[in-house]
Backbone as a printed PyTorch tensor [residue, N CA C, xyz], in Angstrom:
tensor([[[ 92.4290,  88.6650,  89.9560],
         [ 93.6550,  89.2820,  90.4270],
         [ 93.3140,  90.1310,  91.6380]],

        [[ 93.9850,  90.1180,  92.7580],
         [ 93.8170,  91.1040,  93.8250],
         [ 95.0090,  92.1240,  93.6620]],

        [[ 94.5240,  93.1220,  94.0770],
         [ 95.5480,  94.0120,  93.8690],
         [ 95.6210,  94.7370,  95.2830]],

        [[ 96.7750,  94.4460,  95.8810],
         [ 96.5880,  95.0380,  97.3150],
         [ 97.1380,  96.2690,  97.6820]],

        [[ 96.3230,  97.4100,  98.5840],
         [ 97.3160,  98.4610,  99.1670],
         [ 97.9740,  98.5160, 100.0460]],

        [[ 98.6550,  99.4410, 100.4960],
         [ 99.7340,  99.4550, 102.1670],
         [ 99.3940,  98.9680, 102.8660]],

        [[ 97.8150,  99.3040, 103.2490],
         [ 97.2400,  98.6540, 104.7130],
         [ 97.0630,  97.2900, 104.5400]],

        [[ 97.4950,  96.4520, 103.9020],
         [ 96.7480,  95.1510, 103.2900],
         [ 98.6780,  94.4290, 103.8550]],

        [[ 99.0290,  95.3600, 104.0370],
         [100.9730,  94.5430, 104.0420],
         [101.5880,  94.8590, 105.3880]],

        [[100.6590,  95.6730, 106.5040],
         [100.9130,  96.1150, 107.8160],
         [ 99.7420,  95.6160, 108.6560]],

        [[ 98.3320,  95.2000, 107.8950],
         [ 96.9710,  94.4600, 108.5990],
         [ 96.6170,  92.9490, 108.1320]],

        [[ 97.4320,  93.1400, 106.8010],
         [ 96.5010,  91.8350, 105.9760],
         [ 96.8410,  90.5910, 107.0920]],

        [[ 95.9280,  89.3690, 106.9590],
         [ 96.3840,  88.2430, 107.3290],
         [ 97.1610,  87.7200, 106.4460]],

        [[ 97.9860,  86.6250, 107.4530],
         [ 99.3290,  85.7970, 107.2190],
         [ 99.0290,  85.3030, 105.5080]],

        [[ 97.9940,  84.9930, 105.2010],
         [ 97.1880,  84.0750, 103.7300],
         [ 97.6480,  85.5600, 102.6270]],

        [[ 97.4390,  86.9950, 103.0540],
         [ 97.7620,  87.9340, 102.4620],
         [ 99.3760,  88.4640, 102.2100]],

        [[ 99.7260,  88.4770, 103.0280],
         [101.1060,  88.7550, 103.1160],
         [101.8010,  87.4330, 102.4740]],

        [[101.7470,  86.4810, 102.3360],
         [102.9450,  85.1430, 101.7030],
         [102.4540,  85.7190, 100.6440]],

        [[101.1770,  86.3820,  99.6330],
         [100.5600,  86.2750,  98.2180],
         [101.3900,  87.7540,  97.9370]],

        [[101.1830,  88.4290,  98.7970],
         [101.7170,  90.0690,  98.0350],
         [103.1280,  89.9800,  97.4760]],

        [[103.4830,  90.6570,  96.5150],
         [104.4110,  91.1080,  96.0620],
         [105.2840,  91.9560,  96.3140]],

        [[105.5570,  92.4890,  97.4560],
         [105.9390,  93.6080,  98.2430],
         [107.6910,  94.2320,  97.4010]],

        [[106.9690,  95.4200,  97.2540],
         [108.5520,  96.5350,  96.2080],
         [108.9450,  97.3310,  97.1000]],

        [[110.0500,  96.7400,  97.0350],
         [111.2140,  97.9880,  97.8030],
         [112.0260,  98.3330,  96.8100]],

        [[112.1860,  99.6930,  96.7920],
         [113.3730, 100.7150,  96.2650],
         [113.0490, 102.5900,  96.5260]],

        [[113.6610, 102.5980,  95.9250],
         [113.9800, 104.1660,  96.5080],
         [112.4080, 104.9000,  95.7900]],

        [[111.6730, 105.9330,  96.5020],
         [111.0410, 106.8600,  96.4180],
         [110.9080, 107.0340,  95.3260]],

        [[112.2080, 108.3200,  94.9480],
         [112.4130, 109.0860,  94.2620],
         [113.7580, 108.1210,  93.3280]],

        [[114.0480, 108.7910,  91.8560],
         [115.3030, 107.9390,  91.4200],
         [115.6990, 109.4810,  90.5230]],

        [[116.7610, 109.9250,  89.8090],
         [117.2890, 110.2870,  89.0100],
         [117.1620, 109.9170,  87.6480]],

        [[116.6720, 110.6960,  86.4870],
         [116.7010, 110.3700,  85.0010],
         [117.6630, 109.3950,  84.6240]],

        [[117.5700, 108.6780,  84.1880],
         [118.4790, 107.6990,  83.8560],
         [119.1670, 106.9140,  84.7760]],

        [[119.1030, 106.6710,  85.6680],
         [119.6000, 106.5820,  87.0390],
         [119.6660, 104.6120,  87.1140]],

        [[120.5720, 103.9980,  87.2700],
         [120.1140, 102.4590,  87.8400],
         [120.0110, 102.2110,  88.9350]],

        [[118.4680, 101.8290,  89.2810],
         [118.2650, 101.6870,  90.5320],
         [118.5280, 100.4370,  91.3090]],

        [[118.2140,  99.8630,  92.5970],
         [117.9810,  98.2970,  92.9400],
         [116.4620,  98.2770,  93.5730]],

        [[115.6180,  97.2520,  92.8100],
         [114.2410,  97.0050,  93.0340],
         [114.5680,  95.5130,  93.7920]],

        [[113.5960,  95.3230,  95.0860],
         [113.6120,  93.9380,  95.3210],
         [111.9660,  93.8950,  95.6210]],

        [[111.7000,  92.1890,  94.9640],
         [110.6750,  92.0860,  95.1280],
         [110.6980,  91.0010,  95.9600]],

        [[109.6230,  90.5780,  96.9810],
         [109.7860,  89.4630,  97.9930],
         [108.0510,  89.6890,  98.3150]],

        [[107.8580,  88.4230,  98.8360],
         [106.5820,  88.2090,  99.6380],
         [106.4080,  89.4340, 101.0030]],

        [[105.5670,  89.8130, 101.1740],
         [105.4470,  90.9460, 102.2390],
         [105.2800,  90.6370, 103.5220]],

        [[106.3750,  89.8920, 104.1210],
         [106.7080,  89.9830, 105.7390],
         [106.8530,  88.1450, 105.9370]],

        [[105.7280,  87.5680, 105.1860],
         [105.3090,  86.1080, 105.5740],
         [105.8370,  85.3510, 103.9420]],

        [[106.9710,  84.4460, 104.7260],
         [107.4220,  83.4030, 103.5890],
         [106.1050,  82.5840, 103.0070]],

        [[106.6100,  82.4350, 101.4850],
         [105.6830,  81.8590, 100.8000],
         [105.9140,  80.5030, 101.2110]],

        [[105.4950,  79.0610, 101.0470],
         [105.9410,  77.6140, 101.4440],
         [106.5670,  77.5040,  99.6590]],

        [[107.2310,  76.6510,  99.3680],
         [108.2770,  76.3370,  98.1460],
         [108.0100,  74.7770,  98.1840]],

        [[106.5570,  74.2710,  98.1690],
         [106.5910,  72.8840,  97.8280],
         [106.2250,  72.0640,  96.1380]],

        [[106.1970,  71.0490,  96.4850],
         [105.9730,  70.4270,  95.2910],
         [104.9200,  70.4680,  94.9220]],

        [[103.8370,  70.8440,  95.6560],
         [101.9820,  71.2190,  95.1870],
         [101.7530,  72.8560,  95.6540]],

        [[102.7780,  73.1830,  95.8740],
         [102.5330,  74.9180,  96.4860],
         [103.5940,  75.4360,  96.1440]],

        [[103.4040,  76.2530,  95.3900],
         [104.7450,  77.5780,  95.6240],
         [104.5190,  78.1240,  94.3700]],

        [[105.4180,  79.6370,  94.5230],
         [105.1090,  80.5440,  93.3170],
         [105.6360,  80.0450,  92.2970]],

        [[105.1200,  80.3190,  90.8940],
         [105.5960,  80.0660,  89.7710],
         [105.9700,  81.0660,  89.2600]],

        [[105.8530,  82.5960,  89.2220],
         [106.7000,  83.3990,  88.8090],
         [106.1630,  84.6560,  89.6090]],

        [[107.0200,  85.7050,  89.1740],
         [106.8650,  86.8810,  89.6100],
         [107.4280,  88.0790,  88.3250]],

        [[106.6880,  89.1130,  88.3120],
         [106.7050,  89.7890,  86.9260],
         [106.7020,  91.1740,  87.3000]],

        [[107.4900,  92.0810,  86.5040],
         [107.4720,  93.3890,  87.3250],
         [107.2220,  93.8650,  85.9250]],

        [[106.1520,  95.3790,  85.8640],
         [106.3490,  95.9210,  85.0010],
         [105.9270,  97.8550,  85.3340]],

        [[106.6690,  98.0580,  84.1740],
         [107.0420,  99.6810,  84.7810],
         [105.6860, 100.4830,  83.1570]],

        [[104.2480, 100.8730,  83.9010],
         [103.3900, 100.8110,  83.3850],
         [102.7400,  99.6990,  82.5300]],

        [[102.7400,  99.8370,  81.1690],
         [102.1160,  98.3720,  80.7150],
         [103.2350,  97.8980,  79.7600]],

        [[104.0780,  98.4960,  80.5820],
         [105.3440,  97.2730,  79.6640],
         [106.2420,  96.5090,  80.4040]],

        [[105.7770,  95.0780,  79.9220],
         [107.0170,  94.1430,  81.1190],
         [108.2480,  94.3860,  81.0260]],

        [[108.7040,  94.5510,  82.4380],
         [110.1030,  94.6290,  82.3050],
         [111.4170,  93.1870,  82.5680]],

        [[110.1670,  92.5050,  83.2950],
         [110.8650,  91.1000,  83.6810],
         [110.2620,  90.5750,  83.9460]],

        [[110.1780,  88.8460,  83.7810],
         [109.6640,  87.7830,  84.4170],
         [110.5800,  86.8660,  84.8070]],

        [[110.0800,  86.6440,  85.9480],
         [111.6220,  85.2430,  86.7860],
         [110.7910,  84.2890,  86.8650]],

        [[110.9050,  83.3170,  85.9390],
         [109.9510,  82.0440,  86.5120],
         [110.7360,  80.9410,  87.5910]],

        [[109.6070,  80.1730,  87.9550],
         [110.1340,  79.7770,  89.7640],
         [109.7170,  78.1000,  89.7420]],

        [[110.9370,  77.9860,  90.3150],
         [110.3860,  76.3150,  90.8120],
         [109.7760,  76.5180,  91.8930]],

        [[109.6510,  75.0300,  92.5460],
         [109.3920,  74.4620,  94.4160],
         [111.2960,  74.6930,  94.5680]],

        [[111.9480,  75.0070,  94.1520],
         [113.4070,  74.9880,  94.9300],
         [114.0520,  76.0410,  95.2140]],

        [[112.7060,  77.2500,  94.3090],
         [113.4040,  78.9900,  94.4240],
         [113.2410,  79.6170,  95.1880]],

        [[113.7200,  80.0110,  96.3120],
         [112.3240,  81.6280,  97.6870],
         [112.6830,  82.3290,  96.4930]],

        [[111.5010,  82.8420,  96.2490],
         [110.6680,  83.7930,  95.6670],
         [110.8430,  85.1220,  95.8000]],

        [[112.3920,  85.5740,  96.1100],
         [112.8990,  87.1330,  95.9520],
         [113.7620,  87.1130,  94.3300]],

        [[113.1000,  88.3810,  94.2480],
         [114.1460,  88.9220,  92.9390],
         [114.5300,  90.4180,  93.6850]],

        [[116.2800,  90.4750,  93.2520],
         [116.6260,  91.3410,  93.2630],
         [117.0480,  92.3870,  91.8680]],

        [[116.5020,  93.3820,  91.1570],
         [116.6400,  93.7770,  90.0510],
         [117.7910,  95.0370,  89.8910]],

        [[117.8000,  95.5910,  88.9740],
         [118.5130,  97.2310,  88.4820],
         [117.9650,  97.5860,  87.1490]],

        [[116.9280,  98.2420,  87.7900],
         [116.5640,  99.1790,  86.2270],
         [117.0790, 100.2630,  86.3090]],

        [[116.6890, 100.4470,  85.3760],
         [116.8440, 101.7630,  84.0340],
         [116.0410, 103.3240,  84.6570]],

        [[116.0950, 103.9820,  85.1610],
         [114.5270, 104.8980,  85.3510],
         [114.6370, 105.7530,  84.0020]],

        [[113.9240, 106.4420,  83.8890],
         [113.4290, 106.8880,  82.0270],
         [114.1670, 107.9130,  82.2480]],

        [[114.5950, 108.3650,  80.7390],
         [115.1660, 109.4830,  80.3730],
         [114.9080, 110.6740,  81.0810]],

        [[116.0550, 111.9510,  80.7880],
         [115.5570, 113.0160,  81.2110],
         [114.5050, 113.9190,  81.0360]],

        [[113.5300, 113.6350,  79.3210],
         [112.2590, 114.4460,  79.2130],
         [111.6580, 113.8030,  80.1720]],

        [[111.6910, 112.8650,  81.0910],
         [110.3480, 112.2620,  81.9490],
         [110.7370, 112.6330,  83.2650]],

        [[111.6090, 113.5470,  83.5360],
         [111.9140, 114.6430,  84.7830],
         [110.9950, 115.0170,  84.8500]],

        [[110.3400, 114.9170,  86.7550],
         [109.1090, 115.2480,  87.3960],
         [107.9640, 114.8120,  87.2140]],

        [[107.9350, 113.5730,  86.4120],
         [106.5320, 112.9590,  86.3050],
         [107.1540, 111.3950,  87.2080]],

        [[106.0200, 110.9310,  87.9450],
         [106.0380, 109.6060,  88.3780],
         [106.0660, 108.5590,  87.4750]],

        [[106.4160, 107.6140,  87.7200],
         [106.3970, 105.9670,  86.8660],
         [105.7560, 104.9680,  87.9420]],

        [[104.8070, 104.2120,  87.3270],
         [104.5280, 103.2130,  88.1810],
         [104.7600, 101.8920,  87.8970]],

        [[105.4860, 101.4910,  89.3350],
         [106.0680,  99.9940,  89.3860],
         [105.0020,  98.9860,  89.5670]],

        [[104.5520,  97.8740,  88.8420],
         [103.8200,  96.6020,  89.6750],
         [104.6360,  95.3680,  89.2480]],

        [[104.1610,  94.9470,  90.7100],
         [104.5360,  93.5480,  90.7030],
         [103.9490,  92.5200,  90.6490]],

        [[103.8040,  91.5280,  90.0480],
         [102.9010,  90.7700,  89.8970],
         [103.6040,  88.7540,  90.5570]],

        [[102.9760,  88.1020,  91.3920],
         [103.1090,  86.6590,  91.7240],
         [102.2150,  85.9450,  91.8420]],

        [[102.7130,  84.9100,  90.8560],
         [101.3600,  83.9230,  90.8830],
         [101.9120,  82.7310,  91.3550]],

        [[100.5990,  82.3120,  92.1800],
         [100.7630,  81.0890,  93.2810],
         [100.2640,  80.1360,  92.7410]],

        [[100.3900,  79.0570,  92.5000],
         [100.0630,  78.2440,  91.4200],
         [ 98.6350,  77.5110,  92.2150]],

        [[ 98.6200,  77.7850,  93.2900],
         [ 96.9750,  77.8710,  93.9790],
         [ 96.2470,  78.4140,  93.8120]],

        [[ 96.3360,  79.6830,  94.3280],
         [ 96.1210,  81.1170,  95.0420],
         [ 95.8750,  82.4090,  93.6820]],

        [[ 96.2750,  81.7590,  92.6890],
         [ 96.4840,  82.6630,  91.5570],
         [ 97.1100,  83.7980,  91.8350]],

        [[ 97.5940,  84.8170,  91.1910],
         [ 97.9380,  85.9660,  90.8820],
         [ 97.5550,  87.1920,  91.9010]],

        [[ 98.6900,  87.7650,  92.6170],
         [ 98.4230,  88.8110,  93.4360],
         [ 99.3620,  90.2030,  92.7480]],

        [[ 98.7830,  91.3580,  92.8400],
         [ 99.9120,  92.2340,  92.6670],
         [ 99.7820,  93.5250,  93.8130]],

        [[100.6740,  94.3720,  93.3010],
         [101.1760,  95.4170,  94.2640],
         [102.0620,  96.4230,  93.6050]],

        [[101.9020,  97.7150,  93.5380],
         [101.9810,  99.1250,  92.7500],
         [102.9990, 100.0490,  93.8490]],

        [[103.4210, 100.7480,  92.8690],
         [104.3200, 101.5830,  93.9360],
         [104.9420, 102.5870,  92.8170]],

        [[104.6290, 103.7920,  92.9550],
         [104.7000, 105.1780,  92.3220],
         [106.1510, 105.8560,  92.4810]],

        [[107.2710, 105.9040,  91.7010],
         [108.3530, 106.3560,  91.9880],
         [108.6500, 107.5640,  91.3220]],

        [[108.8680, 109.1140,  91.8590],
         [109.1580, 110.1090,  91.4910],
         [110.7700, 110.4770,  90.6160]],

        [[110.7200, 110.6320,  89.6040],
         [111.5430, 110.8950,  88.6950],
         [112.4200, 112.2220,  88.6940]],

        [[113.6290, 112.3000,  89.0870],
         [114.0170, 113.6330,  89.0060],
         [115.2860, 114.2360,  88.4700]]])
């Protein structure tokens, strides 16, 4: 599994960016709050063929899955989500998001992203 950081999604080569998992959503979220998470390849389309393309993508919020979208050759490889952010005792502690896509080549890439709770 590679697990890539920031600089890896603003430097990586083109082979890096189609594999990352790249999370967008807000910073910060509100206790209980529903957010919108999108997950997509980071800058560079993945190819969607019949011997290449992702087979799923998996998000989970610490070590508990929260979703898996499994994928043909006919899907681009964005999920758009709405979670949950945790209750109000978990005011002021972070949660961490990963994302996980596996390339049915390339195996399994992921990518983390720390969202402040408030």
């Amino acid at each position: 599994m590679s697990c890539v950081d920031a600089k890896t999604i603003v430097e990586g080569t083109d082979f890096e960016k189609k594999h990352t998992p790249l999370i967008e959503c807000k910073d910060v979220v509100k206790a209980g709050e529903l957010f919108e998470v999108k997950i997509h390849s980071a800058g560079v389309d993945h190819p969607m063929d019949d011997n290449h393309f992702i087979q799923f993508i998996e998000v989970k919020m610490g070590d508990i899955t929260l979703v898996r979208v499994d994928l043909t050759q006919y899907v681009k490889p964005d999920v758009v989500l709405y979670l949950k952010a945790p209750s109000e005792e978990h005011k002021g502690y972070e949660m961490k998001l990963s994302a996980y896509m596996y390339c049915n080549l390339h195996g399994i890439w992921k990518y983390e992203k720390e969202i402040k709770i408030e």
